[in-house]
C-alpha positions as CSV (number, residue, x, y, z in Angstrom):
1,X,94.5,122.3,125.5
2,X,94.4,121.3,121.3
3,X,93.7,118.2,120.6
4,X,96.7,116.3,118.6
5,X,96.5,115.3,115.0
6,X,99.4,113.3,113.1
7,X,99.5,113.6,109.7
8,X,101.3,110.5,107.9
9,X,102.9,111.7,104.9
10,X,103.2,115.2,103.8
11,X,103.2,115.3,100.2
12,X,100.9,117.6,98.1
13,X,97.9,116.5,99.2
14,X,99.5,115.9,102.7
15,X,101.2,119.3,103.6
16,X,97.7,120.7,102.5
17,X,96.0,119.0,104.8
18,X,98.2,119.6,107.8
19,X,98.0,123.2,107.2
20,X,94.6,123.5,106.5
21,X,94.1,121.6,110.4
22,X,97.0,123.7,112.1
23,X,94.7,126.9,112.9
24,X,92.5,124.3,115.5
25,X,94.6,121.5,116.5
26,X,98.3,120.6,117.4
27,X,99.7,118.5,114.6
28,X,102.4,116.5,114.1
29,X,103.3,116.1,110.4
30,X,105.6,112.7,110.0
31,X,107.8,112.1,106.3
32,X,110.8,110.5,105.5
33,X,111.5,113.2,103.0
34,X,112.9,116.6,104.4
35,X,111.7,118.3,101.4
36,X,108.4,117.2,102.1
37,X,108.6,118.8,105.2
38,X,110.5,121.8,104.3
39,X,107.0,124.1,104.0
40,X,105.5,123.3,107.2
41,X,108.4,124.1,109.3
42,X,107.8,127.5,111.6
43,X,103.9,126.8,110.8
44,X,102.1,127.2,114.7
45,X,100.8,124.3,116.2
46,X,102.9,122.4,113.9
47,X,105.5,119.7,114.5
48,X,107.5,118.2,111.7
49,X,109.6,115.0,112.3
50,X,111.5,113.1,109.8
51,X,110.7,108.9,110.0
52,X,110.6,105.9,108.3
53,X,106.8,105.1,108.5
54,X,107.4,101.4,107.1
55,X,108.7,101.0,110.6
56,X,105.7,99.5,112.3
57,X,107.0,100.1,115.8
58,X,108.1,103.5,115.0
59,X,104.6,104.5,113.6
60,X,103.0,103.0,116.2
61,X,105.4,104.7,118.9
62,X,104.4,107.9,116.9
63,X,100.5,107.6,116.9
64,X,100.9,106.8,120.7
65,X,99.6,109.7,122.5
66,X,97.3,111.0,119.6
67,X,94.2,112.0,119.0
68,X,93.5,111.0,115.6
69,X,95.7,110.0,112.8
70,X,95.5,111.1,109.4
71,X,97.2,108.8,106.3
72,X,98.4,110.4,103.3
73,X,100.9,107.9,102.2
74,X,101.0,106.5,99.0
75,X,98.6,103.6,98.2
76,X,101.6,100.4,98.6
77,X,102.0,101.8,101.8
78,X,98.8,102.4,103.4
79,X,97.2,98.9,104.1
80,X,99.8,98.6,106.7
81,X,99.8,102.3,107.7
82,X,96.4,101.0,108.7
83,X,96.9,98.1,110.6
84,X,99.4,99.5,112.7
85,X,97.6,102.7,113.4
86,X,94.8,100.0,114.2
87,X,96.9,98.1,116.8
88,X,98.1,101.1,118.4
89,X,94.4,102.0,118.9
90,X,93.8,105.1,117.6
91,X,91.3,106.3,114.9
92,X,92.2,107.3,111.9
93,X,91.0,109.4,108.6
94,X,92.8,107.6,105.5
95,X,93.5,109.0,101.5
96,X,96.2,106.4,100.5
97,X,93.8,104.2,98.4
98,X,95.2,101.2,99.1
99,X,94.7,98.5,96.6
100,X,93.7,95.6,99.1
101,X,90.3,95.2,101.0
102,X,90.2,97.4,103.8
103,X,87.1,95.3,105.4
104,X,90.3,92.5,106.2
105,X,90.3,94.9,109.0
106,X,87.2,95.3,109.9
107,X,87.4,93.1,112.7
108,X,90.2,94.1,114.3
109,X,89.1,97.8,114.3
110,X,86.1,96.6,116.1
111,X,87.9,94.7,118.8
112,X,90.0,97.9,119.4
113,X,87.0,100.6,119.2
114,X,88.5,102.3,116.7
115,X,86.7,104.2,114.0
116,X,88.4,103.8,110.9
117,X,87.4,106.0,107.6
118,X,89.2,104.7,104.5
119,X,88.8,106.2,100.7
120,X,88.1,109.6,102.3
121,X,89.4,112.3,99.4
122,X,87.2,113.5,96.6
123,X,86.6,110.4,94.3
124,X,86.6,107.9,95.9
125,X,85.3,110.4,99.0
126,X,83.3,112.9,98.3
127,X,81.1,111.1,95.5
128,X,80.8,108.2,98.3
129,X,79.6,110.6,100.6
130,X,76.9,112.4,98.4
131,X,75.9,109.0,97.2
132,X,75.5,107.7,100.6
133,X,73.7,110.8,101.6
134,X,70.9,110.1,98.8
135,X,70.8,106.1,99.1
136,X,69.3,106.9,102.6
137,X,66.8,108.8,101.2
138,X,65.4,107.3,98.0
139,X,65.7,104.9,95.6
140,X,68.8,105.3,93.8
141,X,68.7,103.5,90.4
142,X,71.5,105.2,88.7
143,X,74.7,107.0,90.0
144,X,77.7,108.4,87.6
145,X,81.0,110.2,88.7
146,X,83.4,112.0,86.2
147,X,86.1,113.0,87.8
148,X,89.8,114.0,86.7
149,X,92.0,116.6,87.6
150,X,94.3,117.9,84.7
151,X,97.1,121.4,83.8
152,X,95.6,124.5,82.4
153,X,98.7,124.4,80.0
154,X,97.9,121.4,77.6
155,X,101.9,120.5,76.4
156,X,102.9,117.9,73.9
157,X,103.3,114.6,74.7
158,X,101.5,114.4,77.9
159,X,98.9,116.8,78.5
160,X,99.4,115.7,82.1
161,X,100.9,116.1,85.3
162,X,100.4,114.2,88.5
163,X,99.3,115.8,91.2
164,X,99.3,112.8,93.8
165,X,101.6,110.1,93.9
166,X,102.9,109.0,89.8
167,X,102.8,105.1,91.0
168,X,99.0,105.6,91.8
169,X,98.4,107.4,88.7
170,X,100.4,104.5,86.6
171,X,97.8,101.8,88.4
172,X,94.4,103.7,87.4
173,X,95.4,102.8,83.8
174,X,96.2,99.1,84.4
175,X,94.0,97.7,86.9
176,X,90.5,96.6,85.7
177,X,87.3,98.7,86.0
178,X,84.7,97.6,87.8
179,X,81.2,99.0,87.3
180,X,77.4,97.9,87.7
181,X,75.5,97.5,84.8
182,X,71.5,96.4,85.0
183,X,72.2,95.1,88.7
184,X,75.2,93.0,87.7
185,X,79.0,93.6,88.2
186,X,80.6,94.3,85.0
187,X,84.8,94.2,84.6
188,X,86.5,95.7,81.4
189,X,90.1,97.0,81.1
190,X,91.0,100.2,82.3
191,X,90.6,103.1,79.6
192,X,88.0,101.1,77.9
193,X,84.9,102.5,76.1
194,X,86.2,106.3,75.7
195,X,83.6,109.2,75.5
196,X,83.6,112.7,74.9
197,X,81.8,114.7,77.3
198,X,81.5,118.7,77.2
199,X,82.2,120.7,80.3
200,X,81.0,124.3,80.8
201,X,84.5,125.6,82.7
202,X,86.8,123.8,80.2
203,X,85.6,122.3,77.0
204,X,85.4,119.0,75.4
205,X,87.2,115.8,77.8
206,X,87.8,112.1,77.5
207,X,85.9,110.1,79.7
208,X,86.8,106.1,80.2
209,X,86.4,103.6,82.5
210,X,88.3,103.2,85.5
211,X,88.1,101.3,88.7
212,X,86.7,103.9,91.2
213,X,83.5,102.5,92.9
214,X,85.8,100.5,95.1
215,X,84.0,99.7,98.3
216,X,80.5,101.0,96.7
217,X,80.4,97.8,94.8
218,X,79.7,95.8,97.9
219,X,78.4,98.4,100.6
220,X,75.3,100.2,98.4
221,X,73.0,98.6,95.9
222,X,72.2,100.8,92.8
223,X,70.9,98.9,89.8
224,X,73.3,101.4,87.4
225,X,77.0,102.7,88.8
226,X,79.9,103.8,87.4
227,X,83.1,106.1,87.7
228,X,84.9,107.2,84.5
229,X,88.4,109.2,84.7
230,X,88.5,112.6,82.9
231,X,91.2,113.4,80.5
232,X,92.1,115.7,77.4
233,X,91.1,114.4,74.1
234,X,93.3,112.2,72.5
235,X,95.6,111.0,76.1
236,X,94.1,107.5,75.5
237,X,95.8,107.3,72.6
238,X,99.1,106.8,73.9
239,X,98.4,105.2,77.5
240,X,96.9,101.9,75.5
241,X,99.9,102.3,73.6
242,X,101.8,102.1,76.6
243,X,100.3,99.2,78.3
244,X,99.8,97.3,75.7
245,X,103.3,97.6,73.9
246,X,104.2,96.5,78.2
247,X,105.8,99.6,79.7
248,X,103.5,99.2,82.4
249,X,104.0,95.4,82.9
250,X,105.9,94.7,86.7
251,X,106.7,90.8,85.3
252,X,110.5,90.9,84.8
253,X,112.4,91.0,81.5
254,X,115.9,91.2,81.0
255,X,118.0,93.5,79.3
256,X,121.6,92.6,78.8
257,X,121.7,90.3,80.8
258,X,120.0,92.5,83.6
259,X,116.7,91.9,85.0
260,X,114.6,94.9,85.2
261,X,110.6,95.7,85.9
262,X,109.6,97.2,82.4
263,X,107.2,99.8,85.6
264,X,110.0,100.4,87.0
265,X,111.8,102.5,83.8
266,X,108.3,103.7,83.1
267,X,108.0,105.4,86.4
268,X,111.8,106.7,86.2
269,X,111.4,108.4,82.6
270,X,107.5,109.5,83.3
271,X,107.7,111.2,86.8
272,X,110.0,113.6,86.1
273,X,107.9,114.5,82.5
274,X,104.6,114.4,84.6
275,X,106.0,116.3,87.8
276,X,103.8,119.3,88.7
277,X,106.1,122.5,89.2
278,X,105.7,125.1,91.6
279,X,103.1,127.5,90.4
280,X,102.1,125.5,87.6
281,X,98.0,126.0,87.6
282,X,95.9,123.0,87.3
283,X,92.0,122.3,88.1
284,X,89.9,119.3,89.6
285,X,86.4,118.6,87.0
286,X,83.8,116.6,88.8
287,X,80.3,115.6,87.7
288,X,77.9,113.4,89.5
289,X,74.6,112.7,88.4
290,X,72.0,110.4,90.9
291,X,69.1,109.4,89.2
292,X,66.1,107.1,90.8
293,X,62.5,107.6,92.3
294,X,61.9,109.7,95.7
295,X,57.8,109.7,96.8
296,X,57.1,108.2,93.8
297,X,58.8,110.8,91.9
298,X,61.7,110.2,89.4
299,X,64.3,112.6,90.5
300,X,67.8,113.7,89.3
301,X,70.4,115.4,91.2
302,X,73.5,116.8,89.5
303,X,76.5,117.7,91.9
304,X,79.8,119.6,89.7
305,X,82.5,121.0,90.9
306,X,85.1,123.3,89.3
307,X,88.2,124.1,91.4
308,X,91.5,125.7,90.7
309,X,94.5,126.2,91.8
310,X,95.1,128.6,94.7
311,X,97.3,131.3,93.6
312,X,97.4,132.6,97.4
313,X,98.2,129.9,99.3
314,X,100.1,127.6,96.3
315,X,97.8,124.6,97.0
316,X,97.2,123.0,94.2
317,X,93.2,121.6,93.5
318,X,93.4,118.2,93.8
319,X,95.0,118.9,97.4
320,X,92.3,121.1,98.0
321,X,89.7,118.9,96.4
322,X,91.2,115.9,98.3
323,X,92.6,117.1,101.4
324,X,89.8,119.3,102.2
325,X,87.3,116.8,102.4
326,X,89.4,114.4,104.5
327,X,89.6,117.2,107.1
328,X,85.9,118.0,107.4
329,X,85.7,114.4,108.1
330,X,88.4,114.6,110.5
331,X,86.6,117.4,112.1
332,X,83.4,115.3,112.4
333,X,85.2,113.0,114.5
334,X,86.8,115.6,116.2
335,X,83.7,117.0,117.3
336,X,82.4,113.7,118.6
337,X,79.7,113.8,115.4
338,X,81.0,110.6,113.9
339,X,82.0,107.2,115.9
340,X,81.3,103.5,114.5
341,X,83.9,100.6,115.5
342,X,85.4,99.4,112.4
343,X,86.4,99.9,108.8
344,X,83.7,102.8,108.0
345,X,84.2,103.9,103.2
346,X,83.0,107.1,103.3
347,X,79.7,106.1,102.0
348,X,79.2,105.1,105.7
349,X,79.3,108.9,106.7
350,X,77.1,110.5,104.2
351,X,74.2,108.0,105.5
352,X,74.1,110.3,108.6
353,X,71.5,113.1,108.4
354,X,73.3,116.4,108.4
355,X,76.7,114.8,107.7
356,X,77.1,116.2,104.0
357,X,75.8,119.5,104.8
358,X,78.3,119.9,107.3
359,X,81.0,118.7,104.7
360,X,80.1,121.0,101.8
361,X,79.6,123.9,104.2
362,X,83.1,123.6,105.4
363,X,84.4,123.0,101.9
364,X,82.3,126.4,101.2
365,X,84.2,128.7,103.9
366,X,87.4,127.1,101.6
367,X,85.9,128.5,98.6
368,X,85.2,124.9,97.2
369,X,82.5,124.5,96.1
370,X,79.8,121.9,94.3
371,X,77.0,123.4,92.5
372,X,73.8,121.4,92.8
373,X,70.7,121.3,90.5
374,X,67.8,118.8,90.5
């Protein structure tokens, strides 16, 4: 008999991942939108239900008899997608990067026995995981990730389209970056210090700072760290422009005598500009460079990744990018390679020997693939 898999949210990166799991396991894929839904139906192995998963009581009745459960719902929901999948005492693989501090659970994940991993896409995720893999080996004294994923076709205004949930996007250019400079914490405002940086596959892209080290800011000490979001030249232009004139702002302002969340009309006359159509071809752009001493050797490694949008299957790149490596680590827990109690970032799994081979290996046989030089 399969084991069961629920996947929480079928979006893009979502439906991916439940097809991508179907061929080995039974899953149940849970959305409150029918149209998120709509692909997977007739899939084998597959389930789709339609459910209100800010029901706690009906997630939890959901989960019940599962194996694992896999989160994939947009960040403001997945703290509590958490909890509750926590309570019902099941383990659980989690992309909805969640704004609060997922150790607040660490506890009660423990007093359940419940392996939780949290972060796990492709950054945060993946650059976790290869810098966990090296921090367990040698002294790591620097660690930078570029990482953006952007359309082929560049059109005026935007030269953007969101490929995972536009309210997520919206909060990687307001909330402050946090990065390690010289051993210390260091915040600055999102899109802050802009630099161009030249990429084989693609070109010249703007790099700026953005607040992606999340849990690696407490769980792994290197002396130098920092994640910068990739973008075409000349985007930041017109996102300050946007924050700062307060289109991004969520205090309350009233016009005509109405009070409205300046986000809120943001969000309603951007999503449909940003909205990725079917077929449209985009591609995820990673670099990560680990510096430090190994032996008594300074060494450098350089991971980079280049992926594109499947024309064959219609999954975009960051879905595969994302998706992908949340269901290798789904897989390691699945095949019993990967239990610890408690709220584990994805740092936590790379520390294990043979843990990232395994992941970039499976990635490989999905034709993704990082290309590593020393």
């Amino acid at each position: 008999m399969k084991k069961k898999i629920i996947v929480l949210g079928t979006g893009l990166v979502g439906s991916a991942i439940v097809k991508d799991l179907a061929g080995s396991y039974e899953v149940t894929a849970i959305d409150l939108s029918a149209e998120n839904l709509s692909s997977l139906y007739g899939l084998d192995s597959v389930k789709a239900i339609t459910a209100d998963l800010s029901n706690p009581e009906i997630l939890k009745d959901l989960v019940r008899d599962k194996d694992l459960v896999i989160g994939a719902l947009p960040g403001f929901m997945g703290y509590n997608s958490v909890k509750h999948t926590i309570e019902a005492g099941k383990d659980m693989v989690d992309i909805s990067f969640f704004p609060e501090d997922p150790f607040g659970l660490d506890r009660l994940a423990k007093s359940k026995g419940v392996t939780i991993v949290t972060d796990c896409g492709v950054a945060p995720g993946m650059s976790n995981i290869i810098l966990g893999h090296h921090h367990d080996k040698m002294n790591v004294t620097s660690f930078e990730c570029l990482v953006g994923g952007l359309p082929f076709k560049r059109e005026w205004p935007w030269q953007y389209k969101a490929v995972f949930s536009p309210i997520d996007v919206i909060e990687e250019y307001t909330r402050p970056a946090r990065y390690i400079l010289n051993g210390e914490k260091v915040t600055r405002d999102a899109l802050s210090d802009p630099e161009l940086v030249e990429f084989d596959e693609i070109g010249t892209l703007e790099s700026w700072n953005s607040d992606g080290l999340r849990s690696l800011l407490f769980t792994i000490p290197v002396l130098n760290m920092i994640e910068k979001t990739l973008r075409y030249p000349g985007t930041i232009d017109y996102l300050r422009m946007l924050r700062e004139t307060g289109f991004f702002s969520k205090k309350e302002i009233a016009v005509k005598g109405t009070l409205i969340k300046p986000i809120d009309l943001t969000a309603n006359l951007l999503f449909p500009a940003w909205e990725l159509k079917s077929g449209e071809e985009e591609f995820t752009i990673m670099r990560i460079t680990i510096e430090g001493i190994d032996a008594g050797e300074k060494v450098r490694y350089v991971y980079n990744l280049f992926d594109k949008f499947d024309k064959e299957t219609g999954i975009t790149s960051m879905a595969r990018t994302t998706g992908y490596t949340c269901t290798a680590v789904a897989n390691l827990i699945m095949e019993d390679m990967f239990e610890q109690p408690g709220i584990n970032p994805p740092e936590f799994i790379g520390k294990t020997e043979g843990h990232l081979q395994f992941i970039l290996e499976y990635l490989k046989e999905r034709n993704l693939i990082y290309k590593i030089s020393g």
